[in-house]
VOTORKOL-168837 format. One record per residue (C-alpha): residue number from 1; residue in three letters; x, y, z. Coordinates in pm, 1 decimal. Layout:
<atoms>
[atom NUM, ala, [X, Y, Z]]
...
</atoms>
This chain:
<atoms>
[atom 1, unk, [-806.1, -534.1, -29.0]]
[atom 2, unk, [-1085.8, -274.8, -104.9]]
[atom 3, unk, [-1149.7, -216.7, 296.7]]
[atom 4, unk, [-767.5, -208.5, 355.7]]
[atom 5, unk, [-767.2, 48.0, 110.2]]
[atom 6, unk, [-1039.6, 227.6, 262.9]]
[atom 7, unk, [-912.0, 209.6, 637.5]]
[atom 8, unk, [-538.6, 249.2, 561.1]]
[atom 9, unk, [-475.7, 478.7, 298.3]]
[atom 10, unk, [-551.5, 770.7, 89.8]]
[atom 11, unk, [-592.3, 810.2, -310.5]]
[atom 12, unk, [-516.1, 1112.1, -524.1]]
[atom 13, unk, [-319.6, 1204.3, -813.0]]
[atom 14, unk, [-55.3, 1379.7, -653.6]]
[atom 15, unk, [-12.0, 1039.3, -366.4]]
[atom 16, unk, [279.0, 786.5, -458.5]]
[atom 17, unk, [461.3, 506.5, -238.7]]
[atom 18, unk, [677.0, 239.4, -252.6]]
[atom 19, unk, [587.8, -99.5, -304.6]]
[atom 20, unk, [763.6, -224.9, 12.6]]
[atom 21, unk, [598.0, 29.2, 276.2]]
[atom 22, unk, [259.7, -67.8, 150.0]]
[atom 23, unk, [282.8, -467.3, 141.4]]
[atom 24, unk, [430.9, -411.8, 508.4]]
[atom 25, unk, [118.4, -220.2, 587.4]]
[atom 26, unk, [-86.4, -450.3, 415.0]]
[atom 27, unk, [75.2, -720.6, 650.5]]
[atom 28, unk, [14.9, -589.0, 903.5]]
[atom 29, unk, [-350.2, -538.0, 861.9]]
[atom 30, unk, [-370.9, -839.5, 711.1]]
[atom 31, unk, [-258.8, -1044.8, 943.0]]
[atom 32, unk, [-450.4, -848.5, 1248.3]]
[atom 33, unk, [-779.1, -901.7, 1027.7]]
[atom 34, unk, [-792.8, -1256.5, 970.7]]
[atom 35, unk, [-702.5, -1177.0, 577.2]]
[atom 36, unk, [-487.7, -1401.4, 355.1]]
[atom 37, unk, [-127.6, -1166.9, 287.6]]
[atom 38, unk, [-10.8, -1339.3, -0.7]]
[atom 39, unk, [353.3, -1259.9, -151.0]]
[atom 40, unk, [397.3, -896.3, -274.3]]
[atom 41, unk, [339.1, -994.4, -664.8]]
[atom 42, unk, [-27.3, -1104.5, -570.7]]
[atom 43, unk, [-50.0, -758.5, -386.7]]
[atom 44, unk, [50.6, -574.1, -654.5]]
[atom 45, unk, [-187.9, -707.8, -911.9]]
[atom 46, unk, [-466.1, -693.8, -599.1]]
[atom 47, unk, [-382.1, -318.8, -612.2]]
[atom 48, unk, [-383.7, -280.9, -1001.7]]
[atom 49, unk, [-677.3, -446.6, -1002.8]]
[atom 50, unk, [-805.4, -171.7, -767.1]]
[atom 51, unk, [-726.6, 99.8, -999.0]]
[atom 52, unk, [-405.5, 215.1, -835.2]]
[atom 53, unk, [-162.8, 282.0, -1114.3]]
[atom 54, unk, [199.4, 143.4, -1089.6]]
[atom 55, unk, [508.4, 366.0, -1064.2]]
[atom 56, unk, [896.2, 336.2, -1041.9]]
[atom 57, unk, [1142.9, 570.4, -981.0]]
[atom 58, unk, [1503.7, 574.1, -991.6]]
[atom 59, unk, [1450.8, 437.4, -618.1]]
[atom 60, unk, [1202.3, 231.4, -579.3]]
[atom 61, unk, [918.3, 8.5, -715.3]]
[atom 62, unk, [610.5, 201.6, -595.0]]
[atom 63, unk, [197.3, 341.3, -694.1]]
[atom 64, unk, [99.7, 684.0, -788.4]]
[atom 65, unk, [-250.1, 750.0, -642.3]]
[atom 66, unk, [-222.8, 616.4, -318.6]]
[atom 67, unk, [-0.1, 644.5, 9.3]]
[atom 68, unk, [-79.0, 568.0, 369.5]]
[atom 69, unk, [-275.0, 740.9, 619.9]]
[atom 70, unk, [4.3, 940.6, 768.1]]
[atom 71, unk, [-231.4, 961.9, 1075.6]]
[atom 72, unk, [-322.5, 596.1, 1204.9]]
[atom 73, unk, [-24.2, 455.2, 1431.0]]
[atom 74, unk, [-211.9, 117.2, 1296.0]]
[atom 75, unk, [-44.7, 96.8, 957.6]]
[atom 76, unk, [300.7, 267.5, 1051.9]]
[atom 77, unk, [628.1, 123.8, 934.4]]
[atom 78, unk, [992.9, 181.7, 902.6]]
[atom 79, unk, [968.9, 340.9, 563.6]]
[atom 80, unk, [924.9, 633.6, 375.3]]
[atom 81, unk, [746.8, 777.6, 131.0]]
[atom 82, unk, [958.0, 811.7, -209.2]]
</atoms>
């Protein structure tokens, strides 16, 4: 998780996104790096465990702190940020 992290994404305070675009992203690397996926509770607690804070908003499920690389085609997916 901590290299997906690394690779995929960005942290800071002012950073939030929904739960869904992430696991998807997390899938995707996931999968491509020979890494277990897991269902999107265990990724959640994987990411709280990383110090990302959860969130929720009238929309969505999401975590403040941290959003994907904008940047890297790699870890692109149908959603938005919230």
């Amino acid at each position: 998780m901590g290299r997906w992290i690394e690779e995929a994404c960005e942290r800071g305070p002012n950073w939030s996104e929904a739960t869904a675009t992430l696991y998807a992203a997390w899938k995707t690397w996931a999968e491509g790096n020979g890494e277990f996926v897991g269902s999107t509770r265990r990724f959640s607690e994987e990411l709280a465990k990383h110090g990302v804070e959860r969130d929720r908003t009238k929309r969505a499920r999401g975590f403040q702190g941290l959003c994907l690389k904008r940047n890297s085609t790699d870890f692109e997916t149908t959603e938005t940020r919230w």
